[in-house]
C-alpha positions in Angstrom: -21.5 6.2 18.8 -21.2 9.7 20.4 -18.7 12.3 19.5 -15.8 11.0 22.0 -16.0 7.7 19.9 -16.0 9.0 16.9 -13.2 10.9 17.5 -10.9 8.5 19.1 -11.4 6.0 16.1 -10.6 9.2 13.7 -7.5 9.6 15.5 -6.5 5.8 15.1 -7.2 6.2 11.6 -5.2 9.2 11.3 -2.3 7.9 12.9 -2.2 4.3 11.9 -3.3 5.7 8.1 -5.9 2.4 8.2 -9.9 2.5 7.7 -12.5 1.5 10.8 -15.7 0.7 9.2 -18.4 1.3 11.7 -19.4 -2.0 12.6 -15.6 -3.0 13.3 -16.0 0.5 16.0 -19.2 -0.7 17.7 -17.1 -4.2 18.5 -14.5 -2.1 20.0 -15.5 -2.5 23.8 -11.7 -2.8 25.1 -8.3 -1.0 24.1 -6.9 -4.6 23.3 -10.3 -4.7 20.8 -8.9 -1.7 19.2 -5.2 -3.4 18.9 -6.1 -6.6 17.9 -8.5 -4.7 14.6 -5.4 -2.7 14.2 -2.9 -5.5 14.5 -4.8 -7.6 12.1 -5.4 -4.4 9.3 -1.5 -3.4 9.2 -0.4 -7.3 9.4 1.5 -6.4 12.1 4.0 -8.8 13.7 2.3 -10.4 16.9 5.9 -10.9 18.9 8.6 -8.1 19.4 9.7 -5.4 21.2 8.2 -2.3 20.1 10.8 -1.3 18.4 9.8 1.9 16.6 8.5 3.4 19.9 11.8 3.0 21.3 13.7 4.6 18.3 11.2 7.4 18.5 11.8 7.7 22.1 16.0 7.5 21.7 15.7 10.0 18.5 13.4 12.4 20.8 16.2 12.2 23.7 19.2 13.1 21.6 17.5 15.8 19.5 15.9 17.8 23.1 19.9 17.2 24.2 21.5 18.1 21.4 19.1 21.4 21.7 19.6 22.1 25.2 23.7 22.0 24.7 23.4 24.1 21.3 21.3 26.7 22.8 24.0 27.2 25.7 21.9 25.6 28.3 23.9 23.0 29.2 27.9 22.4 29.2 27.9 18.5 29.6 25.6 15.5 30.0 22.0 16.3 31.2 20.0 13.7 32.9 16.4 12.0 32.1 15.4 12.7 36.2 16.9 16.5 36.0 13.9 18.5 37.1 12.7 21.3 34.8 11.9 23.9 37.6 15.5 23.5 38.5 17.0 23.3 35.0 14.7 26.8 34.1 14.8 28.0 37.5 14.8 31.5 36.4 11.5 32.7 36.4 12.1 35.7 34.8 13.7 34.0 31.7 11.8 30.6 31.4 9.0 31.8 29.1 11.5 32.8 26.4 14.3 29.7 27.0 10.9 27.5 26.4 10.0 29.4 23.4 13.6 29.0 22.1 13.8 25.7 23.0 10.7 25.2 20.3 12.2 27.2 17.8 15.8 25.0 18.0 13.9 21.7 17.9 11.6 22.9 15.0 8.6 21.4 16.5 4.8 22.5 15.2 3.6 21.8 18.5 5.2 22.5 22.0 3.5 22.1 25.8 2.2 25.6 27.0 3.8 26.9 29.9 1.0 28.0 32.9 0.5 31.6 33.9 -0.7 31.9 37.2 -0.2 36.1 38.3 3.7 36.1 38.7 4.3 32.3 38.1 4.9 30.4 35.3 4.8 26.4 35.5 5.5 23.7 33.3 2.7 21.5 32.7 1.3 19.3 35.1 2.3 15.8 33.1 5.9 17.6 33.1 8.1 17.7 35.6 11.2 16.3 34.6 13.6 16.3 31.0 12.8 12.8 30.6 8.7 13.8 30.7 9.5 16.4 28.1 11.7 13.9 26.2 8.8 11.4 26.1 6.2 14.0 25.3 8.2 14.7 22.6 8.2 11.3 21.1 4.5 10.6 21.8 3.9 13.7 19.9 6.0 12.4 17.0 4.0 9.2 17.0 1.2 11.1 15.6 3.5 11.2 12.3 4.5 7.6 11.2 6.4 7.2 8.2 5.6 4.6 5.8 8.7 2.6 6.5 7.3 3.3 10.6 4.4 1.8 9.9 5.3 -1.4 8.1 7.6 -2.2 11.0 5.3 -1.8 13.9 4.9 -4.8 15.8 1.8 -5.3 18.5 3.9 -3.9 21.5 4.6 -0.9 19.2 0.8 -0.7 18.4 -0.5 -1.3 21.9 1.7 1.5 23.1 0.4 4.2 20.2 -3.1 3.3 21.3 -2.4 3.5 24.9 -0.9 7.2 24.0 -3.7 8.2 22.2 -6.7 7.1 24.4 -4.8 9.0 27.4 -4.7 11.9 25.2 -8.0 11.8 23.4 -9.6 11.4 26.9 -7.5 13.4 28.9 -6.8 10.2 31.1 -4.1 9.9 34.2 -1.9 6.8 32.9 -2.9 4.7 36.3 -6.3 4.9 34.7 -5.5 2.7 31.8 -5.6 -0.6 31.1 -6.2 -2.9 27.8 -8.8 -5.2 29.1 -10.6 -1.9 30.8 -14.2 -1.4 29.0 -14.2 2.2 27.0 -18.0 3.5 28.5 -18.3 1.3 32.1 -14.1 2.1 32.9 -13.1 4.5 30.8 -15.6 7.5 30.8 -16.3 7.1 26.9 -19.4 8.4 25.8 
């Protein structure tokens, strides 16, 4: 296995707080490989929604709006489609709004703005609330409680790998696909 491998099964280990021997890795050709071993470690329910990604997805919603209105930003409802260059459209006061905007939410990790000479842009992946609301909960996903865990069902699973392959592989979303082969489709080394 080379060191892309390694470290995407570290990462579902991490995350889903199960072990991957390496003979269960090498059989791993497909993302819907790596759900079924997971799926079949935790127990998890075959049928359902997933459930828990949802919750984490509504809890990340409320808590960026419930920051936004707190920190003065915003007087009444906000939108998922409200664009973020509009709703920080001052440039000369984004880079500290975003930095207070961590500090309300309490979040270890935040996106980086871009500096480019005089501008400063959101993140490529971000270019609306509702991208920064789901960055958010796909950040959070990284921290399952116990309780989390036990309730995951295989559409909650299969989206938690999905987010972590894209991430661990730096991977457009339109690239992805569970039956897509790791090395031949993927670019896994």
């Amino acid at each position: 296995m080379g060191l892309d491998s390694v470290e995407l099964v570290m990462a579902f280990e991490e995350v889903f707080q199960i072990s991957i021997l390496d003979q269960e890795a090498e059989k791993m050709r497909t993302p819907r490989d790596v759900i079924d071993c997971i799926v079949a470690k935790l127990d998890a329910k075959v049928e359902g929604h997933a459930d828990v990604i949802r919750a984490k997805e509504e809890t990340a919603w409320v808590q960026l709006t419930h920051a936004l209105q707190n920190a003065g930003m915003v007087d009444d409802a906000v939108m998922r489609d409200q664009k973020l260059d509009e709703f920080f459209a001052d440039l000369g006061l984004r880079r500290q709004q975003w930095r207070q905007l961590k500090e309300d939410l309490d979040v270890k990790t935040w996106p980086r703005l871009r500096w480019f000479g005089l501008s400063t842009d959101f993140p490529s992946q971000l270019k609306t609330l509702g991208d920064l609301s789901d960055w958010m909960s796909e950040n959070q996903l990284q921290h399952l409680t116990d309780d989390e865990r036990q309730a995951l069902t295989r559409g909650d699973i299969a989206l938690i790998v999905k987010h972590i392959i894209l991430d661990q592989l730096g991977l457009p979303e339109e690239k992805y696909g569970e039956d897509k082969r790791f090395i031949e489709d993927l670019g896994l080394d």
